[in-house]
C-alpha positions as CSV (number, residue, x, y, z in Angstrom):
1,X,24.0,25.8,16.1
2,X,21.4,25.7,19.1
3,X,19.5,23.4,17.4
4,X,22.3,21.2,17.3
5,X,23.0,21.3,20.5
6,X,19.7,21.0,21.9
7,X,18.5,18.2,19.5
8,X,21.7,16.6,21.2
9,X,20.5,17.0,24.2
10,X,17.0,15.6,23.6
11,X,18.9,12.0,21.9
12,X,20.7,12.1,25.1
13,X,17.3,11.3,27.3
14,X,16.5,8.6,24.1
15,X,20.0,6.9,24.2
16,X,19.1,5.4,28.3
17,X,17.0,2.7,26.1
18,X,20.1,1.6,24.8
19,X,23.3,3.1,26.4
20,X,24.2,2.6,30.0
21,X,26.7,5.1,31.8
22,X,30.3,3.6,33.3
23,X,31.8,4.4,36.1
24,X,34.1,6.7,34.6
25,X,31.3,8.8,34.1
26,X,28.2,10.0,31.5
27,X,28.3,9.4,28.3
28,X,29.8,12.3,26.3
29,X,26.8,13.7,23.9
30,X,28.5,16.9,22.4
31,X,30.0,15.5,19.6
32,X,30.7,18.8,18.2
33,X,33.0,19.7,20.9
34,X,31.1,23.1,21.1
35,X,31.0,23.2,24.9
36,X,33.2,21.7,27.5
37,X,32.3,19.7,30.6
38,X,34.3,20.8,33.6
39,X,31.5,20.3,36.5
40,X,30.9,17.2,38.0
41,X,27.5,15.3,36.9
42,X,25.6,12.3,38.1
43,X,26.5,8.9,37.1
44,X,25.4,5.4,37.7
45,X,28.2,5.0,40.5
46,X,26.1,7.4,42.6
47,X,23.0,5.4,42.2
48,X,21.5,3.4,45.0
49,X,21.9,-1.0,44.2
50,X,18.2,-1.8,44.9
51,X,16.0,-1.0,42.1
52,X,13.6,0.7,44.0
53,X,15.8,3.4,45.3
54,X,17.5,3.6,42.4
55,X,14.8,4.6,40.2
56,X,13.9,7.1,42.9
57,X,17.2,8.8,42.5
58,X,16.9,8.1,38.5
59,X,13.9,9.8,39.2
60,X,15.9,12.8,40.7
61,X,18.2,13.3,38.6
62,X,16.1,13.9,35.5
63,X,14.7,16.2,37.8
64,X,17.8,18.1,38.1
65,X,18.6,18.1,34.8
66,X,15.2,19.3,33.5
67,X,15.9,21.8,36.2
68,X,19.3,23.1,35.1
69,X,17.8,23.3,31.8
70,X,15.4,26.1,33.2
71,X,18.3,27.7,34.9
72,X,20.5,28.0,31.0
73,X,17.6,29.2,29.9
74,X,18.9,32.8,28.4
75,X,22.1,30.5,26.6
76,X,20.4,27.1,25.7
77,X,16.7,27.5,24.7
78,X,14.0,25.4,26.4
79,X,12.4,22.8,23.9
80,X,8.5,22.0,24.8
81,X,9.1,18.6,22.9
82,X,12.7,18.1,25.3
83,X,10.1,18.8,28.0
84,X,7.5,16.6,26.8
85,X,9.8,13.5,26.7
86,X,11.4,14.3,30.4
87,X,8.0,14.8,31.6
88,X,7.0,10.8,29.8
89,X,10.2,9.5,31.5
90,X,9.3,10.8,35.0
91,X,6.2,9.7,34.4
92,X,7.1,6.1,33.9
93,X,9.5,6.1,37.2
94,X,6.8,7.7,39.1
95,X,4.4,4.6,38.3
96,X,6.9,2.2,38.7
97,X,7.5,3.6,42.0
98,X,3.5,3.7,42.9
99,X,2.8,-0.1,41.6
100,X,5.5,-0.9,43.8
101,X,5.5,-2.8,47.2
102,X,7.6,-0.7,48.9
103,X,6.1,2.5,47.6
104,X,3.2,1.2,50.1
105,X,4.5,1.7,53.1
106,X,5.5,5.4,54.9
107,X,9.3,3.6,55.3
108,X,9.7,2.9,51.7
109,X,8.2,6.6,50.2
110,X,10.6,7.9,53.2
111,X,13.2,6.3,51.6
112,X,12.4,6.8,48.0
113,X,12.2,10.4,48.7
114,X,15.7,10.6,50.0
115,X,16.9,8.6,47.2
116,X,14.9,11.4,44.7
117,X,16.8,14.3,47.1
118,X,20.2,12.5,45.9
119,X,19.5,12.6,42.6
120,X,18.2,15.7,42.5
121,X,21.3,17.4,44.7
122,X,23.7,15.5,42.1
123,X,23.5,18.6,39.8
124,X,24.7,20.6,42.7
125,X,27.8,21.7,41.3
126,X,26.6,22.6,37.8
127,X,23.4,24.7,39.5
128,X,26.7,26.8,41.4
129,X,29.0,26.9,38.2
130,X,29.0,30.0,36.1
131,X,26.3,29.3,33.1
132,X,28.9,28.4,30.2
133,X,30.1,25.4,32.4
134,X,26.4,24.2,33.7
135,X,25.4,24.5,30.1
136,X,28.3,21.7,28.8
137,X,27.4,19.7,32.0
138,X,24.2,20.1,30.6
139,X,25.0,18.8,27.0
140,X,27.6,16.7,27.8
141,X,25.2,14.1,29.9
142,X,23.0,11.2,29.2
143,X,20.2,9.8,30.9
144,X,22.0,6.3,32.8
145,X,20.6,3.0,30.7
146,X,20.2,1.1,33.9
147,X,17.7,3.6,34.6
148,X,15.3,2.3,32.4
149,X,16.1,-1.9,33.2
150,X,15.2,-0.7,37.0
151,X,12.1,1.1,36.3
152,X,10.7,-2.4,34.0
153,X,12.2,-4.5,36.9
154,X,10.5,-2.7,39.3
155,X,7.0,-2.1,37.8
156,X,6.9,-5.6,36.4
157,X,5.8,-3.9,33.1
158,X,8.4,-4.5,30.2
159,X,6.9,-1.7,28.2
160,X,6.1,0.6,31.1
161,X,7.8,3.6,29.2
162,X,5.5,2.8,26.2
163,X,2.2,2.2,28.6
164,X,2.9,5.7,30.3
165,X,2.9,7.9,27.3
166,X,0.7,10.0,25.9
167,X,-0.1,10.0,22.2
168,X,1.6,13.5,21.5
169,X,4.7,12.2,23.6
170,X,4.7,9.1,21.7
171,X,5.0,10.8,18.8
172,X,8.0,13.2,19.4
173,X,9.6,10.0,20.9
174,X,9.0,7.9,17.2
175,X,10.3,11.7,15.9
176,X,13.4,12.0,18.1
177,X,14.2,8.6,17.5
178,X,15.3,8.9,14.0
179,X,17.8,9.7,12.1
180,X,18.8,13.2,11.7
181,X,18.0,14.0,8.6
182,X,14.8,12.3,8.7
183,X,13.6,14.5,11.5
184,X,11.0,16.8,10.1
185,X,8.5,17.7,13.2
186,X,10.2,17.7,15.9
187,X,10.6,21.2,18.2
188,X,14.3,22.0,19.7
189,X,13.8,25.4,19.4
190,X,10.3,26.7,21.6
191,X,10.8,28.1,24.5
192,X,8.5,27.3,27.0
193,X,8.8,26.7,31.1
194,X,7.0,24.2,32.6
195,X,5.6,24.1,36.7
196,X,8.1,22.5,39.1
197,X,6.1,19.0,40.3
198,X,5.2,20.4,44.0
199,X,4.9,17.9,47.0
200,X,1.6,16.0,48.1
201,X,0.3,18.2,51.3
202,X,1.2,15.1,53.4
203,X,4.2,13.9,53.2
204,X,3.2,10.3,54.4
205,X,0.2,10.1,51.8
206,X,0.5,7.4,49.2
207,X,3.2,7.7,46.6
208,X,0.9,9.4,43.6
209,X,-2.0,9.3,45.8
210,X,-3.1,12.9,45.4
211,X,-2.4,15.0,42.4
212,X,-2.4,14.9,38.6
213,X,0.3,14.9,36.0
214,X,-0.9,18.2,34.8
215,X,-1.4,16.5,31.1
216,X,-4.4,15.8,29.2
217,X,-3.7,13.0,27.2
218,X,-4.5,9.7,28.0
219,X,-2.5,6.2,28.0
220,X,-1.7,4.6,24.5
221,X,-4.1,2.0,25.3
222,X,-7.1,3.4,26.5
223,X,-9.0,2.4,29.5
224,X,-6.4,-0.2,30.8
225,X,-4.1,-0.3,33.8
226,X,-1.6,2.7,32.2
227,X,-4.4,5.0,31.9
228,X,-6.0,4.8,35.2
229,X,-2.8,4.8,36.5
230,X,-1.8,8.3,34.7
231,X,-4.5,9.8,36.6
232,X,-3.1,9.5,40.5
233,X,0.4,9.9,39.4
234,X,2.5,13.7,40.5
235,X,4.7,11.7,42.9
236,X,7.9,13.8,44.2
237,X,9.0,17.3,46.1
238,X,9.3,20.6,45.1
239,X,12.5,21.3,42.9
240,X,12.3,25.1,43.1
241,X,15.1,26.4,45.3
């Protein structure tokens, strides 16, 4: 049953590349019905309207929910591959928001970063609710399509998602991607924390400008603009409350 759920979960991050939230609210992933939503989530209605900002706060609240997942731990296992592909997404809004103009100037990261802190503060309610409710906000949401058509538009890269991977996280993308019963390798069940990102000392240093992801693989294509890129990015605060 908690693979279920948590293999859920982990489509739910995949099904931004081709599902967009209303503003009615997230798209419902627990199709089993096994846990009920009753805490208010973020949708795309809460989103900034320029594409900058608003893959700052997409930014955030993948955060949050990576976040809340750590908080559930003890009722929904942690999955290193779930991990693995928030860590490729945030990745990929990180380094749109680094090739961007407006991630040049101290007014635009100042921005950004308050835009990241809205996101991130979205999953307020469900971080106060008792653990049975933050764990259906948990399953119940999906990653906001427009998320990804902002992060392209911005970076000027159509397959910036693809460009920012590693190899193991391309592969337990190709993995999650298909059908359920085809799935052989992929990991729902591991648990396994990973290190909140932590703030650049200076606050008005250059988006990405001074720590690592923490990973050691390297771009799909090696050598080229993704993989040099990989090795400045770490933008965003502290999460750890």
């Amino acid at each position: 049953m908690k693979a279920t759920i948590t293999a859920t979960v982990c489509m739910a991050l995949l099904a931004g590349a081709a599902l967009a939230q209303t503003d009615d609210g997230p798209i419902a992933t627990n199709v089993t019905g096994i846990k009920e939503q009753v805490v208010r989530t973020p949708v795309i209605a809460d989103a900034p309207a320029d594409d900058f900002n608003r893959v700052a706060w997409c930014h955030g609240i993948l955060s949050g929910h990576m976040d809340l997942a750590e908080r559930i731990s003890d009722i929904e296992p942690l999955s290193k591959d779930m991990e693995k592909i928030g860590a490729s997404y945030l990745r990929a809004y990180e380094a749109a928001l680094t090739l961007s103009k407006k991630g040049e100037a101290p007014e635009g990261r100042k921005s950004a970063e308050a835009s990241r802190e809205q996101g991130f503060n979205g999953w307020e309610e469900a971080r106060k609710a008792p653990k049975g409710q933050a764990a259906g906000a948990y399953v119940n949401w999906s990653l906001p399509g427009d998320c990804e058509r902002a992060t392209k538009a911005l970076s000027g890269h159509s397959d910036i998602f693809k460009e920012m991977q590693t190899e193991e996280e391309a592969k337990i993308i190709a993995e999650a991607m298909k059908p359920a019963t085809e799935r052989q390798t992929l990991d729902v069940l591991t648990p396994q924390k990973t290190s909140a990102t932590t703030a650049p000392a200076d606050p008005d240093a250059a988006i990405g400008s001074s720590r690592t992801t923490g990973k050691s693989g390297k771009g799909q294509s090696s050598g080229n603009w993704a993989s040099g890129l990989m090795n400045k990015l770490g933008w965003g605060k502290n999460d750890e409350k």
